[in-house]
C-alpha positions in Angstrom: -59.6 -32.9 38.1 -56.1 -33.4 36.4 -54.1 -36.2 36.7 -50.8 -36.3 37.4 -48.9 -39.2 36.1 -46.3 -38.6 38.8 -48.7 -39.2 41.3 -50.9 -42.4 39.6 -50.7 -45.9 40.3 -52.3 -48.5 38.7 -53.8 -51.5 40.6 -54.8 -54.8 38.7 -57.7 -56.8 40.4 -56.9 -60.5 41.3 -59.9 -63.2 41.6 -63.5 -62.2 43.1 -63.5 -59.2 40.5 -64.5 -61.5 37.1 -68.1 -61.6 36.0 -69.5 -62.9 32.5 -69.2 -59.5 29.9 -66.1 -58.7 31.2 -63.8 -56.9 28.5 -66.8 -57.4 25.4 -67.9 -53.8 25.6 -64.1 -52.6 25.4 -63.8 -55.3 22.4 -66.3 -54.1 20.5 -65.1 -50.3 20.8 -61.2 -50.4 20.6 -59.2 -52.4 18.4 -56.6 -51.9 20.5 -58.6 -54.4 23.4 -59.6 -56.6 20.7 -56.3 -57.4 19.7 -55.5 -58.5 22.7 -58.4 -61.0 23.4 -57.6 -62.3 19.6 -53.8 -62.9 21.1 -55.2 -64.6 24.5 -57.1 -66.6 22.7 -54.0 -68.2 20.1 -51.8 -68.0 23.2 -54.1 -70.6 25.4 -55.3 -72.3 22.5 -59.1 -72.1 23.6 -61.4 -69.2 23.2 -60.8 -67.5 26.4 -62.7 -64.5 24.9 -66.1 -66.7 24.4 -65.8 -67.6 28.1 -65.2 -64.3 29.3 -68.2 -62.3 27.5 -70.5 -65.4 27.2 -70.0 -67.8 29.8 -70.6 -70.2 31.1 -70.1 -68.7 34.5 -69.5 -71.7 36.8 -66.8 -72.0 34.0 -65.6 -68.4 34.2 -65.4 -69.3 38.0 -62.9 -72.0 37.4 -59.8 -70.7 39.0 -58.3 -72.2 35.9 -60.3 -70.3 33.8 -60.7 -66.9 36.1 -57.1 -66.0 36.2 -56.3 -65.5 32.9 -59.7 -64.0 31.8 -58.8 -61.2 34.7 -55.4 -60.6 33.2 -56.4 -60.1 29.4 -59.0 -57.9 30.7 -56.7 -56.1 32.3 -53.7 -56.1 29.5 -56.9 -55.1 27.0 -57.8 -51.9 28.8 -54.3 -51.4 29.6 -53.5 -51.6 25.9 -56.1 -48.8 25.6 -55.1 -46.7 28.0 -51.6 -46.8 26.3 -53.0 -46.1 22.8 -55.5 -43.1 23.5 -52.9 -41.2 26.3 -49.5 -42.2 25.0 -47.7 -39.8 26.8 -49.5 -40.9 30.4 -47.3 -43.0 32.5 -48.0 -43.4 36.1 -44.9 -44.3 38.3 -46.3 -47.6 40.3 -48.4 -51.0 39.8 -49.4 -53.1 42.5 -51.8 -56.3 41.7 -54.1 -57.8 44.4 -53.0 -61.4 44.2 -53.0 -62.6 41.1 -53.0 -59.7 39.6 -49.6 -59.2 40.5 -49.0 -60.9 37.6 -50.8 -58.5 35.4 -49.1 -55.3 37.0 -45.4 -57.1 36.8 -46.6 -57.2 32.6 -47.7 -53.7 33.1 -44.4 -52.7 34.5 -42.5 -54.6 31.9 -41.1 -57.1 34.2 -42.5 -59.8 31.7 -44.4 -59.6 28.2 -47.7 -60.6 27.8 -47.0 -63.6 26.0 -45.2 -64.7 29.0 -47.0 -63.7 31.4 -50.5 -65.3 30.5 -49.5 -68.8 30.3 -47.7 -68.2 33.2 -51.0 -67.2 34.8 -52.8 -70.1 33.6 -50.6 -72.8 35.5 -50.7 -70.9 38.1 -54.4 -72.1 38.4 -53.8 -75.2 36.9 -51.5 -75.6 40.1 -54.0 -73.8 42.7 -56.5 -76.2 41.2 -54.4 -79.7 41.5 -53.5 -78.5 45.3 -57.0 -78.1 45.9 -57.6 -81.5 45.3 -54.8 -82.6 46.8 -55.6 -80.8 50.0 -58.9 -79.5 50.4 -60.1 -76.8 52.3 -61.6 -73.1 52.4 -61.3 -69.7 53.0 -63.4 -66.5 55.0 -64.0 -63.0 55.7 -63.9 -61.5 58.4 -65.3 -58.3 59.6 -64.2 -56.2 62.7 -61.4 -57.9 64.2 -57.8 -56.7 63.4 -54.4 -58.7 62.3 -52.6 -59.1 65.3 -56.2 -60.7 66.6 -57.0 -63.3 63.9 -53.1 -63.8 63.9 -53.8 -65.3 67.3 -56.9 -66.7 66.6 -55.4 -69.1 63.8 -52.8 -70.2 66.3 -55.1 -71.5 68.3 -57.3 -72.8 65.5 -54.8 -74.5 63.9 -54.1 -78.4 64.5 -51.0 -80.7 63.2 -51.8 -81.1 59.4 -54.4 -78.7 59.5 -53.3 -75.2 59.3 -55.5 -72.0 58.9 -53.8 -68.6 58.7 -54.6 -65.0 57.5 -54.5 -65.4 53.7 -55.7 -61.5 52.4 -55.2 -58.5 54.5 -57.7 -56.1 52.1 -58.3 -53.3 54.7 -58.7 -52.0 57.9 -61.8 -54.3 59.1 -61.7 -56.6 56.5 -59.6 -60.0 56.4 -59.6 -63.4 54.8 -58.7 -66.1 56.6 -57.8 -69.4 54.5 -57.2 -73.1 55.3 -58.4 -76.7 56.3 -62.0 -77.2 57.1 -62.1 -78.1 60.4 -59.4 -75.4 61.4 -61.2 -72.8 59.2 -64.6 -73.9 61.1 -62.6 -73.4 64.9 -61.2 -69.8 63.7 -64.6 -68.8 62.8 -66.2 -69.6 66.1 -63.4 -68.0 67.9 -63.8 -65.1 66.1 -67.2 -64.5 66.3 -66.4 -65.0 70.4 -63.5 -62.4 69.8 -66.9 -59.4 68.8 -66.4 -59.8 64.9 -69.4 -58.2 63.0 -68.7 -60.7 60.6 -67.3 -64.2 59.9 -68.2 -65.8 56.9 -67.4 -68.5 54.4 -66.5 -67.7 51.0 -67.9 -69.8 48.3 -64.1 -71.1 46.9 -63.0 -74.7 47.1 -59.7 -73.9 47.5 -57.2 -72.5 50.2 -55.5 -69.9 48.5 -52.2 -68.0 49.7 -52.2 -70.9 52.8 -50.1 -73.5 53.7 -52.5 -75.9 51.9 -51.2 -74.7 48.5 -47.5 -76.3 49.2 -48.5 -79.0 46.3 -48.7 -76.4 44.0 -45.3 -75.0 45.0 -43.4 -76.8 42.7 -44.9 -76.6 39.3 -45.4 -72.7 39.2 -42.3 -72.4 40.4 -40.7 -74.5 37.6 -42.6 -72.3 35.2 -41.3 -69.1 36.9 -37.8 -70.0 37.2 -38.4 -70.9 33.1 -40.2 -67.1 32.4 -37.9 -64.8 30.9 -38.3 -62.2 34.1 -36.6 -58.8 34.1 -36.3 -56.2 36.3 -39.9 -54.0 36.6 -39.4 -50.4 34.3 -42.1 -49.6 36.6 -41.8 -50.2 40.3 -44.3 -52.7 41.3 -45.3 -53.6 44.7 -44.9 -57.1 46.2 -47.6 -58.6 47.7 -45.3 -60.6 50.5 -42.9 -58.0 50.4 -45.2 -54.4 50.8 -42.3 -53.2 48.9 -41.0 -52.4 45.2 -39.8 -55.4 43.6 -36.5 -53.8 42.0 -35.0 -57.3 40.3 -35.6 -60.2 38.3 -34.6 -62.2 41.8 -36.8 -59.8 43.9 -40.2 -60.6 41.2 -39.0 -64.6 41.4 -39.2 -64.3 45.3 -42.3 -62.5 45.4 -43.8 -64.9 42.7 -42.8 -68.3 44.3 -43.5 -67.2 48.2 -47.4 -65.7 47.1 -49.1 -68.7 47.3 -49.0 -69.6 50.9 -48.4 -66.0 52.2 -50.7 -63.1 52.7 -51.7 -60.7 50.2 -50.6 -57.6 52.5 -52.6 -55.1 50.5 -53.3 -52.5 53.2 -49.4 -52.0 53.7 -49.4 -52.3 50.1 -51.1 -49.1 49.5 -50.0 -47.4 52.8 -46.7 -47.6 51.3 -47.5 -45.9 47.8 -49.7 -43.2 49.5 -46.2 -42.6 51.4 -44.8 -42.1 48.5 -46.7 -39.4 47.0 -49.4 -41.3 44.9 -52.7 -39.2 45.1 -54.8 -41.6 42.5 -55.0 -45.2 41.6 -56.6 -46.5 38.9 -58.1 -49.7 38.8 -57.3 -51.3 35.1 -59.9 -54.1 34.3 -62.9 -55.8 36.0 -65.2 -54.3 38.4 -64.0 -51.9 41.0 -63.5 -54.3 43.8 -60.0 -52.7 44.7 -61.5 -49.1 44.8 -64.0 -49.7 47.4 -61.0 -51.7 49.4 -59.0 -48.3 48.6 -61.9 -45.8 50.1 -61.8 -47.7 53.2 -58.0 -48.0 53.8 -57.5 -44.0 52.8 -60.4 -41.8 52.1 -58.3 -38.9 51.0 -57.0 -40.7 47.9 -58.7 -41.0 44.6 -59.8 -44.4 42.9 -60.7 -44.7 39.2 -62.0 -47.8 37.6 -61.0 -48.3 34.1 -62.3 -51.4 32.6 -65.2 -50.6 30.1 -65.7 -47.8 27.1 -67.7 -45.4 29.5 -64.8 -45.6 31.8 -62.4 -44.1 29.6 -65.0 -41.4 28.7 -64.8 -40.3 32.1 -60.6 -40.8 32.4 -60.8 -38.4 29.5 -61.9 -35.5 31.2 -58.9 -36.1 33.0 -56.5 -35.3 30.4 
């Protein structure tokens, strides 16, 4: 196998993907990763780098505290990646969620130093709106979009909203919203023949309606980030397109939080446009088991530990 930069994507993983270790293997071998955990740490003014290799993990798990460990993981291999194949630059990003964020600093749309305490209220804000109003999310397995679209209409009560939050893959959708709402849609679609239909242990109800408190403060603190156009297109999660300006990223950026990830179009569209191999920069390979079962015939390669770059090499 060679890869062909022309024909590589890289995908950043957004919350589900952390676990305690993440990024102190990489540390420990490559200055280069290092660096950036020492930056992370002086940017948030806490040792982000401790909680990330050591734990706690009901801290780690802190949406507060997950988001940002995910993206200086990410920017750390990334960093790597640059420094050992300097000449290596694949043509598209795409983040799942909140790693949008870390494939928009991958892209050059917005420095690191921007981009993580941008991050960081970003969960500051997904946390307050939690509080403010509660509720949940799901998975469900089997039943397709148009389907569960329907079945959140009819689930869904004045005040209480449920809606399809993540559309991961063929067979595999999260639905997110208030409890009561999130508990009818469930029942319904078990009825409708889902194999599955599950609640996910979060407290919040991300990219719903529910997260309308939280609208305002991130998108103060976007509308403040210096943004610029991606150098590298990156692929909206509202949009399922290339974000091509510093208004297009904005957009993207403020509508994310109560709209669905559309991840499956997402990657439909890249594979449309030629890409052959995505490579999944950071923690765990939750997007490259997503990928297999969206398109079988494309290649997924995690990168987010020393032995995974021992393998990229034989690639080069």
């Amino acid at each position: 196998m060679t890869l062909n930069p022309q024909e590589t994507a890289l995908l950043f993983p957004g919350q589900g993907s952390q676990f305690v270790g993440m990024g102190a293997e990489l540390a420990q071998r490559y200055p280069a990763a290092q660096q950036v955990f020492a930056q992370a740490d002086a940017l948030l003014g806490f040792s982000i780098s401790r909680l990330a290799w050591n734990g706690p993990e009901k801290d780690l798990n802190e949406t507060i505290n997950t988001q940002p460990a995910l993206m200086v993981h990410s920017i750390a291999a990334l960093r790597v990646l640059q420094e050992l194949h300097p000449d290596f630059k694949p043509v598209m990003t795409a983040g799942h969620s909140m790693g949008e964020l870390s494939a928009l600093v991958a892209a050059g749309a917005m420095t690191f130093e921007i981009g993580l305490p941008l991050v960081r209220t970003r969960g500051e804000a997904m946390r307050r709106a939690g509080e403010i109003s509660p509720g949940g999310m799901a998975a469900i397995l089997g039943l397709d979009i148009p389907t569960l679209d329907k079945i959140c209409t009819t689930a869904s009560q004045p005040g209480q909203p449920v809606q399809v939050a993540n559309d991961n893959c063929p067979g595999q959708v999260v639905i997110s919203g208030a409890a009561p709402s999130l508990e009818r849609a469930l029942e319904l679609a078990k009825a409708a023949g889902a194999k599955r239909a599950v609640p996910l242990a979060v407290s919040i109800a991300a990219h719903s309606d529910l997260m309308r408190p939280a609208q305002e403060q991130f998108t103060q603190a976007v509308q403040e980030a210096a943004i610029s156009a991606p150098g590298t297109p990156t692929v909206g999660n509202v949009s399922a397109t290339p974000l091509k300006t510093a208004e297009q990223v904005r957009a993207d950026l403020y509508a994310q939080l109560t709209s669905r990830v559309r991840w499956t179009e997402s990657i439909q569209w890249m594979i449309a446009q030629g890409i052959t191999t995505f490579i999944e920069v950071g923690s765990s390979s939750v997007l490259s088991g997503l990928l297999r079962r969206i398109n079988r015939s494309v290649q997924a390669l995690p990168l987010g530990s020393p032995e995974d770059f021992e393998r990229l090499a034989a690639a080069f």
